[in-house]
C-alpha positions as CSV (number, residue, x, y, z in Angstrom):
1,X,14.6,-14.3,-20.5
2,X,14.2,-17.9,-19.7
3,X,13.4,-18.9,-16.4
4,X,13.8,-22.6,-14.7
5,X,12.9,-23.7,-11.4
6,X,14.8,-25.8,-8.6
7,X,14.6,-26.0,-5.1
8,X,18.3,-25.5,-4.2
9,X,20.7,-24.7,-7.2
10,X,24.4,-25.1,-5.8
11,X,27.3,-23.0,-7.4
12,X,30.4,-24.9,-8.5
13,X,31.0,-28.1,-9.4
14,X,33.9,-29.0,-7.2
15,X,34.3,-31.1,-4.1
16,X,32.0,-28.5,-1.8
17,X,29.3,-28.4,-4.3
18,X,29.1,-31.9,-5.7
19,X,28.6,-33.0,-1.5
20,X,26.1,-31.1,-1.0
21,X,23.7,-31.4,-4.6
22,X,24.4,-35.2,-3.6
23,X,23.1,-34.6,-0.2
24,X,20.2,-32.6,-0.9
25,X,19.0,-34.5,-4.2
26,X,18.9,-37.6,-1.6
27,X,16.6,-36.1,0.1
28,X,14.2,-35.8,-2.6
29,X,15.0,-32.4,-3.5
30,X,15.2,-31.0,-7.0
31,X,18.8,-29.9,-7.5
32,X,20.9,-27.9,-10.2
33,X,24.8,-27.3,-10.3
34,X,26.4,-24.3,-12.1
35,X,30.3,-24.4,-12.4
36,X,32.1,-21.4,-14.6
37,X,34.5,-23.7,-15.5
38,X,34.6,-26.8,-18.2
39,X,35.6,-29.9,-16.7
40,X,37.9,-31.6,-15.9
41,X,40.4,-28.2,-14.7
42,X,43.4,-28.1,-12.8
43,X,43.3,-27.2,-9.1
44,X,45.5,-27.6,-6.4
45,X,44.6,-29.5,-2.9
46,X,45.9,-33.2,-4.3
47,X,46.4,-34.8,-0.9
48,X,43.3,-35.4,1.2
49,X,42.1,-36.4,4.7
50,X,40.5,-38.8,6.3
51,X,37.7,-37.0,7.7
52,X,36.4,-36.0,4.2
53,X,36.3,-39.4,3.8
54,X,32.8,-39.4,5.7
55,X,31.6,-36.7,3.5
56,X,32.3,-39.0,0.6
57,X,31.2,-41.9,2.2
58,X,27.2,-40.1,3.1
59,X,27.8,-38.7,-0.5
60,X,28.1,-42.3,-2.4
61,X,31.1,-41.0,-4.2
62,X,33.5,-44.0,-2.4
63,X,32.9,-46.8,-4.7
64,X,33.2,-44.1,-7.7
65,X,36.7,-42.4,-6.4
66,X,37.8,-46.3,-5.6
67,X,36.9,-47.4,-9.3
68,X,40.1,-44.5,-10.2
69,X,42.5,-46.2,-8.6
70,X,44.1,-43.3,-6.7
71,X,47.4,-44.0,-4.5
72,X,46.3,-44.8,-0.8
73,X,47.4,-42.4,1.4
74,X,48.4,-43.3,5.4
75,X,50.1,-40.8,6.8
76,X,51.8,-37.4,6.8
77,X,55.8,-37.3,7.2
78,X,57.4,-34.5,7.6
79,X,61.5,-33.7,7.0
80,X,64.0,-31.6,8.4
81,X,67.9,-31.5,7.9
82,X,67.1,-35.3,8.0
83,X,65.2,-35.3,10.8
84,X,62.2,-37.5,10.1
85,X,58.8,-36.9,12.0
86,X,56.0,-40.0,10.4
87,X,52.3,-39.4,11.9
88,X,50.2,-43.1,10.5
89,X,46.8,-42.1,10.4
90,X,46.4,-45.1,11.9
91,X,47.6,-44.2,15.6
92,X,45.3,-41.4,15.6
93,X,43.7,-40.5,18.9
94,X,40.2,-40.1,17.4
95,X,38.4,-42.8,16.2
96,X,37.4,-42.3,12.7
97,X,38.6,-43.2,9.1
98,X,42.8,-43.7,8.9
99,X,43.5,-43.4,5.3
100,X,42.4,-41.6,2.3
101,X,43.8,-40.6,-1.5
102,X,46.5,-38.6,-2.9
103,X,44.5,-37.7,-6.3
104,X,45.3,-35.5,-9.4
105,X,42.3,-33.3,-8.8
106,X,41.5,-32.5,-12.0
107,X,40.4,-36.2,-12.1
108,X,39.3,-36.5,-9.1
109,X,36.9,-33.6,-9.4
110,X,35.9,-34.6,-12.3
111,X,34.6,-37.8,-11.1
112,X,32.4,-36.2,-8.3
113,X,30.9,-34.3,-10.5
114,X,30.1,-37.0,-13.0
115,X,29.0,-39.0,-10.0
116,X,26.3,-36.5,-8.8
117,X,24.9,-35.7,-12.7
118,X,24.8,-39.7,-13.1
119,X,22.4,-39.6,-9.7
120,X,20.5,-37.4,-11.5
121,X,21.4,-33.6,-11.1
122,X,22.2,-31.8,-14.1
123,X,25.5,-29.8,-14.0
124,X,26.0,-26.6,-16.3
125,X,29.1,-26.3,-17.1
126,X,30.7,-23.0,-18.4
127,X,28.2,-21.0,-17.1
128,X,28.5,-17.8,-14.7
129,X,26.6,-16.4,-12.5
130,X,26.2,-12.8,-12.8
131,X,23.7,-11.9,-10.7
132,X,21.3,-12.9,-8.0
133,X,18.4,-11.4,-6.5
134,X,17.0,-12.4,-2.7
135,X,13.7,-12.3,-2.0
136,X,11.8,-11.5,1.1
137,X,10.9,-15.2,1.7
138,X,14.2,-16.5,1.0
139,X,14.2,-17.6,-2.5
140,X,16.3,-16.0,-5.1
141,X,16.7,-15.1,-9.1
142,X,20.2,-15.8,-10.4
143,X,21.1,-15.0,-13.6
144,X,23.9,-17.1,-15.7
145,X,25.5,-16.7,-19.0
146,X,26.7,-19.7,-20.9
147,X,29.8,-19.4,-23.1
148,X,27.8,-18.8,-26.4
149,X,26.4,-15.8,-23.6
150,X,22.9,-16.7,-23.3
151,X,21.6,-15.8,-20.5
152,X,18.7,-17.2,-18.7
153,X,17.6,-17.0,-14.7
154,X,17.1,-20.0,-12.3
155,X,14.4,-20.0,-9.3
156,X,15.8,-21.3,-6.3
157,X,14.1,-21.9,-3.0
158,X,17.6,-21.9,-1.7
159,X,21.3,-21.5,-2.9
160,X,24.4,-23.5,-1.6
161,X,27.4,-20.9,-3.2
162,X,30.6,-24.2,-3.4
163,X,32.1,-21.7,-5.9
164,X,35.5,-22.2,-4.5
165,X,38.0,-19.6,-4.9
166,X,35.4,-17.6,-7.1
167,X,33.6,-16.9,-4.0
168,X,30.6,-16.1,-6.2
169,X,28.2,-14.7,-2.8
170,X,30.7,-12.8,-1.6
171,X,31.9,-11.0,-4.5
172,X,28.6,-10.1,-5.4
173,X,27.3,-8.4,-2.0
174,X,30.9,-7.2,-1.1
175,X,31.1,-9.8,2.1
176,X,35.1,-10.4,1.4
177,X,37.3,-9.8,4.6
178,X,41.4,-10.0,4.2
179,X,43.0,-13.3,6.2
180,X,44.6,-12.9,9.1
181,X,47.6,-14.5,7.6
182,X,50.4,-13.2,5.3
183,X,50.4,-13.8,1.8
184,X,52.7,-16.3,0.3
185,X,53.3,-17.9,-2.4
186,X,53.4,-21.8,-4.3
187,X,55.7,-22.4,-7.3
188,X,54.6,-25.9,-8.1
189,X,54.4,-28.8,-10.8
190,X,53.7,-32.5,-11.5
191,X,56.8,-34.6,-12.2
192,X,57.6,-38.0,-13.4
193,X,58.7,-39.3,-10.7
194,X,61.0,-41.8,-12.4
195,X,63.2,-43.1,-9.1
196,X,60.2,-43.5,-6.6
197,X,61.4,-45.5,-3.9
198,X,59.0,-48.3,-3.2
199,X,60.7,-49.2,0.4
200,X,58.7,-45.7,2.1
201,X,56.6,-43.9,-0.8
202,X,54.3,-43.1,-2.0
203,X,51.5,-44.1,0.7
204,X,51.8,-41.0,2.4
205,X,52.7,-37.1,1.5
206,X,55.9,-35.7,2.5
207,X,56.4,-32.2,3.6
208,X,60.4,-31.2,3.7
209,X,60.9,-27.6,6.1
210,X,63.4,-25.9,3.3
211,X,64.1,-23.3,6.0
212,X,62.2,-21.4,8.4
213,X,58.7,-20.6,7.1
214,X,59.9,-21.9,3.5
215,X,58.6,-25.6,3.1
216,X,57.7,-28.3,0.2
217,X,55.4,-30.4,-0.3
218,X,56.0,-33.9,-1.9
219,X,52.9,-35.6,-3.3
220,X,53.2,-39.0,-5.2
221,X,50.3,-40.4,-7.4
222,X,49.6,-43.8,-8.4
223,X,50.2,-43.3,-11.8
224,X,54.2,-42.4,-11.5
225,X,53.7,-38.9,-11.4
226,X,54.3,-36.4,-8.4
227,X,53.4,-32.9,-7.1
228,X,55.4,-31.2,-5.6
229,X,55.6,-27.4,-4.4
230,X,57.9,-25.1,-2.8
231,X,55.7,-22.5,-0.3
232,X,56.8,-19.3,1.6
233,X,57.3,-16.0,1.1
234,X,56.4,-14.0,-2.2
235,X,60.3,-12.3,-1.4
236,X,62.1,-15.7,-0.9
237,X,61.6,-16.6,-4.4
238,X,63.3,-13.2,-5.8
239,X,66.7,-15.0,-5.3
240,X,66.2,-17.7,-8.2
241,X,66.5,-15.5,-11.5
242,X,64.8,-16.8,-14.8
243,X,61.8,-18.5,-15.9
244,X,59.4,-20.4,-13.6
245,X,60.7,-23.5,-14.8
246,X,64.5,-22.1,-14.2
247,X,63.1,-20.8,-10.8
248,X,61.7,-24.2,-10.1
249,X,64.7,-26.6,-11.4
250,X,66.9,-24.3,-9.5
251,X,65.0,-24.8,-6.1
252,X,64.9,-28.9,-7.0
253,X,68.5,-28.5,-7.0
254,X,69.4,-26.4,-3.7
255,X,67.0,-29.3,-1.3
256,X,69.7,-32.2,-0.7
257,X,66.5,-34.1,-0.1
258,X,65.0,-34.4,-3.2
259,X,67.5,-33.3,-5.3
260,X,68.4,-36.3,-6.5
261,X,64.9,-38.1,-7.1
262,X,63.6,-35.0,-9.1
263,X,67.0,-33.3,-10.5
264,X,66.6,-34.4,-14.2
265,X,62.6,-35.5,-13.8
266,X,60.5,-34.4,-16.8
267,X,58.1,-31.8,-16.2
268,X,54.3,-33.0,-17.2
269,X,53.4,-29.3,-17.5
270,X,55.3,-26.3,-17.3
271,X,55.8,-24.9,-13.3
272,X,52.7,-22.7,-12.2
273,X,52.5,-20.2,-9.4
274,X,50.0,-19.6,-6.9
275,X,50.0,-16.8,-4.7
276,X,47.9,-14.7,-2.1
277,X,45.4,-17.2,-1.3
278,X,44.6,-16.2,2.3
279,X,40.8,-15.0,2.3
280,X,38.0,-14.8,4.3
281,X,34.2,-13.7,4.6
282,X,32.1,-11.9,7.4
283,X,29.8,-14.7,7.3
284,X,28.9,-18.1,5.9
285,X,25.1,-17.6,5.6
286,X,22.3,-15.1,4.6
287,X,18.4,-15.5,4.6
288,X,18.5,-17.8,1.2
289,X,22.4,-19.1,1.1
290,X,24.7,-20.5,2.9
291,X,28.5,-20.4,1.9
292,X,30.9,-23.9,1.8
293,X,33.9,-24.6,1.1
294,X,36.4,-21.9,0.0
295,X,34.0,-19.4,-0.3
296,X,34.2,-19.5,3.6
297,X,37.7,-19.6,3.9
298,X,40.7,-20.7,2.4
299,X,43.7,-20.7,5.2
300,X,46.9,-22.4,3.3
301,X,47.7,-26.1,1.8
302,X,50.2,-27.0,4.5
303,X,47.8,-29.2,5.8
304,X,45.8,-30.2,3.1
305,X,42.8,-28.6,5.1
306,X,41.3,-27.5,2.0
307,X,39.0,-30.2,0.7
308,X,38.3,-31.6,3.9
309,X,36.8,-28.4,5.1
310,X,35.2,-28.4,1.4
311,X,33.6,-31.4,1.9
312,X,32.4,-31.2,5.5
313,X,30.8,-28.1,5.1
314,X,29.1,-28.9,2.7
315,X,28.2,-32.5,4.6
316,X,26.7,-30.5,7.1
317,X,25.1,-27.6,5.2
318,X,23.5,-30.3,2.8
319,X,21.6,-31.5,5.8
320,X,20.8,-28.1,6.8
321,X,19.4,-26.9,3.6
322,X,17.0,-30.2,4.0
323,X,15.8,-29.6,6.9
324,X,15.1,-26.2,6.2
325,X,13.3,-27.2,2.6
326,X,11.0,-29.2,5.2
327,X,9.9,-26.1,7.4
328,X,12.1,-26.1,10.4
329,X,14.1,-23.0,11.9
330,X,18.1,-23.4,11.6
331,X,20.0,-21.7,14.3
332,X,22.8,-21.3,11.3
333,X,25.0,-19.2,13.6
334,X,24.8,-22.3,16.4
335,X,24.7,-25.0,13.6
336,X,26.7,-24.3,11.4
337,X,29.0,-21.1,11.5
338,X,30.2,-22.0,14.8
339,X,30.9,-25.7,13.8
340,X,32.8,-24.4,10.9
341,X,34.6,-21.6,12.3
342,X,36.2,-24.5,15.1
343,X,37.9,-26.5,12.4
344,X,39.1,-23.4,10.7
345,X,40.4,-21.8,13.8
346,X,41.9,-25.1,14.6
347,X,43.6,-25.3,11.5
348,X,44.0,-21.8,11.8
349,X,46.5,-22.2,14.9
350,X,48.4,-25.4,13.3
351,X,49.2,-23.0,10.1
352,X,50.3,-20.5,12.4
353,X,52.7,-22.6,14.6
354,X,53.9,-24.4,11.2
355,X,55.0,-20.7,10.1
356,X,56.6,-19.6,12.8
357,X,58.4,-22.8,13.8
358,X,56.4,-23.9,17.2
359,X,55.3,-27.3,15.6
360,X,59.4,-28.1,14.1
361,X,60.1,-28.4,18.0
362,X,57.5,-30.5,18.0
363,X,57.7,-32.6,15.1
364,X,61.3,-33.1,15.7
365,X,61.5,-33.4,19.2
366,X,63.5,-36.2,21.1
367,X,61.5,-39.0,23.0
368,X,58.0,-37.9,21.9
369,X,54.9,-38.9,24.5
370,X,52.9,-41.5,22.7
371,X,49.6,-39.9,23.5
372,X,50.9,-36.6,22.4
373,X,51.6,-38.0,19.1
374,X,48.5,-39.6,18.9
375,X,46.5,-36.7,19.7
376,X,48.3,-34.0,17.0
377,X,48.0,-36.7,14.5
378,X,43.8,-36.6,14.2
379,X,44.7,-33.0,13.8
380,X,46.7,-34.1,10.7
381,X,44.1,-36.3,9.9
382,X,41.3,-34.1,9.9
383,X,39.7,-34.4,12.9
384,X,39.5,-30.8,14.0
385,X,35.8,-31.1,15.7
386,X,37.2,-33.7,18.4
387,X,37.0,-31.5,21.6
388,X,37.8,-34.4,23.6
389,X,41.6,-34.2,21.9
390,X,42.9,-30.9,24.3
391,X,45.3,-30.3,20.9
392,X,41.9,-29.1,19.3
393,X,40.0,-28.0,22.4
394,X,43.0,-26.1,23.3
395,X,44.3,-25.4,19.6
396,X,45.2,-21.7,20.7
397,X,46.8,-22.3,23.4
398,X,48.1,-26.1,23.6
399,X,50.8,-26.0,21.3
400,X,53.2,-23.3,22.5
401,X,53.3,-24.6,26.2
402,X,54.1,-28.4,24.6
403,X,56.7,-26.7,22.4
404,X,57.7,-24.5,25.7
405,X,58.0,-28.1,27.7
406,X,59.9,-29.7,25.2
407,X,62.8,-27.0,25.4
408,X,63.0,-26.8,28.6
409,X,63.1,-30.5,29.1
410,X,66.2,-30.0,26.2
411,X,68.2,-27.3,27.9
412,X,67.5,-29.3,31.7
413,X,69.2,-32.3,29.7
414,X,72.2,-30.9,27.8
């Protein structure tokens, strides 16, 4: 069988792994991608955050995502029994990027990875890994199969698995864990999103609470299309009989919000489900590898969290991987699993407190302190290393006794 030779040979071609072949191949480093899937594919995650935008940004993908054109995205605003909460990135507490894209990811993607191979690293495209074997000094052996279902094996002095919800790694040496969170389910689609208002849209993504633990997200593009998804419950959507697409046009309908703007909108593809996304892993490293993206965890898209922990990680286990290709000793635990597993748990609570309705009495709350605001919207913006913001130093805790304050202040009031 035919073997090739690279120092670090990153798994998937998405957001997670074409950060971190940039990274590394900076550094001098010779780097190769293999992604199972052909480009460009359809992925969820459309609405990103500004912290990724650094990860872009030490990357050099910003001038190449600019060049698309994708709609500029400001805020986050969130709607209930019309109640409107609007968090502008540009209030934030932390100081750091305040804006990013809302971007049809199958483009966006795309264009990273086309990015990266223009730099010079070669992506494989349609081509699994089936195996790998770790050596003793670290290195490894990874066999792939093309779709013609050659199979040849790739020397690596060290693997970076971005393999996204295939979760190649973990898979392979049985290091999946179940989430701590329920399963639930998306029933989603892109629109043409004919009666955009211009006055408030579409610089921002709009999230609409349907009803407790059942919400939607509302994601405008810049070329007059828009996502948008209902979440909750795998049981909530056993009440709408039918097709997806009956499902789907019969939820449009019952939201007085958007019922209107998306009653009779054409569909640009049929509605699609997504369900039981909620995983996990043990750990995010081994003596040859180190896990990013989703392959560490994927929590839920409430808060777009996805692709900014994608691209972080992989920001930071980029730089890793170099310095260990020049000799030193990572601490990964200390350096990296620890780093990652703050975000995550601080995203972590938000999810939680989204679900089970702490953050609507916050959101929607009478007379909100200014600083307050500005602190839970670098949450919303990414910012979820900030431990000088007490909302993520305190993530676990701070949330319920604002939530707590704010009701008591109510009922002292009425």
């Amino acid at each position: 069988m035919k073997i090739e030779k690279t120092d670090v040979l990153v798994i998937g071609a998405g957001p997670a792994g074409s950060v971190a072949a940039s990274i590394v191949y900076q550094a001098g480093y010779k780097v190769r991608i293999v992604e199972k899937m052909k480009f460009p594919r359809f992925v969820i995650g459309e609405s990103l955050l500004p912290r990724c935008m650094e990860a872009l940004e030490e990357a050099k993908f910003l001038d190449a995502v600019k060049a698309r054109g994708y709609q500029e995205k400001f805020g986050a605003k969130f709607v209930k029994d019309g109640k409107i909460c609007d968090y502008q990135f540009a209030n934030q507490f932390t100081n750091g990027w305040n804006w990013t894209w809302q971007v049809p990811r199958a483009d966006f993607d795309s264009t990273l990875a086309r990015t990266v191979e223009e730099m010079g690293v070669p992506v494989d495209y349609e081509t699994a890994v089936t195996a790998i074997e770790f050596r003793e000094d670290g290195s490894s052996l990874t066999t792939v199969e093309d779709i013609n279902g050659e199979k040849r094996q790739i020397e690596a002095r060290f693997i970076i698995d971005g393999s996204g919800y295939g979760r190649v790694i973990p898979k392979l040496f049985n290091m999946e864990r179940p989430s701590n969170l329920p399963p639930r389910k998306a029933l989603f689609a892109h629109m043409q999103d004919n009666k955009r208002s211009t006055a408030d849209e579409p610089n921002r993504i709009t999230i609409i609470v349907h009803e407790k633990g059942i919400w939607i997200w509302v994601i405008p593009f810049s070329n007059g299309v828009t996502s948008v998804g209902y979440v909750g419950d795998p049981s909530f959507f056993d009440q709408f009989p039918g097709t997806q697409e009956e499902q789907f046009r019969a939820l449009i309908a019952s939201q007085p919000y958007i019922a209107e703007r998306f009653n009779d909108a054409e569909l640009v593809f049929e509605p699609r489900v997504l369900q039981s996304w909620s995983a996990t892993t043990d750990r995010f490293f081994g003596e040859g590898f180190v896990l990013t993206g989703n392959v560490t965890e994927f929590l839920d898209p409430v808060f777009s969290s996805g692709v900014t922990l994608a691209t972080v990680s992989s920001q930071l286990a980029g730089k890793l991987v170099v310095r260990k290709l020049k000799g030193e000793t990572i601490d990964w635990h200390k350096e990296y699993m620890d780093i990652m597993m703050q975000g995550v748990n601080t995203f972590r609570s938000y999810v939680m407190a989204w679900y089970e309705g702490t953050l609507d009495t916050i959101f929607f709350a009478d007379n909100q302190d200014p600083m307050v605001n500005k602190q839970i919207c670098s949450v919303l913006a990414g910012y979820v290393w900030d431990t000088d913001n007490p909302y993520v130093k305190n993530h676990d805790t701070a949330l319920k006794k604002l939530a707590r304050t704010i009701e008591l202040r109510d009922i002292i009031n009425s």
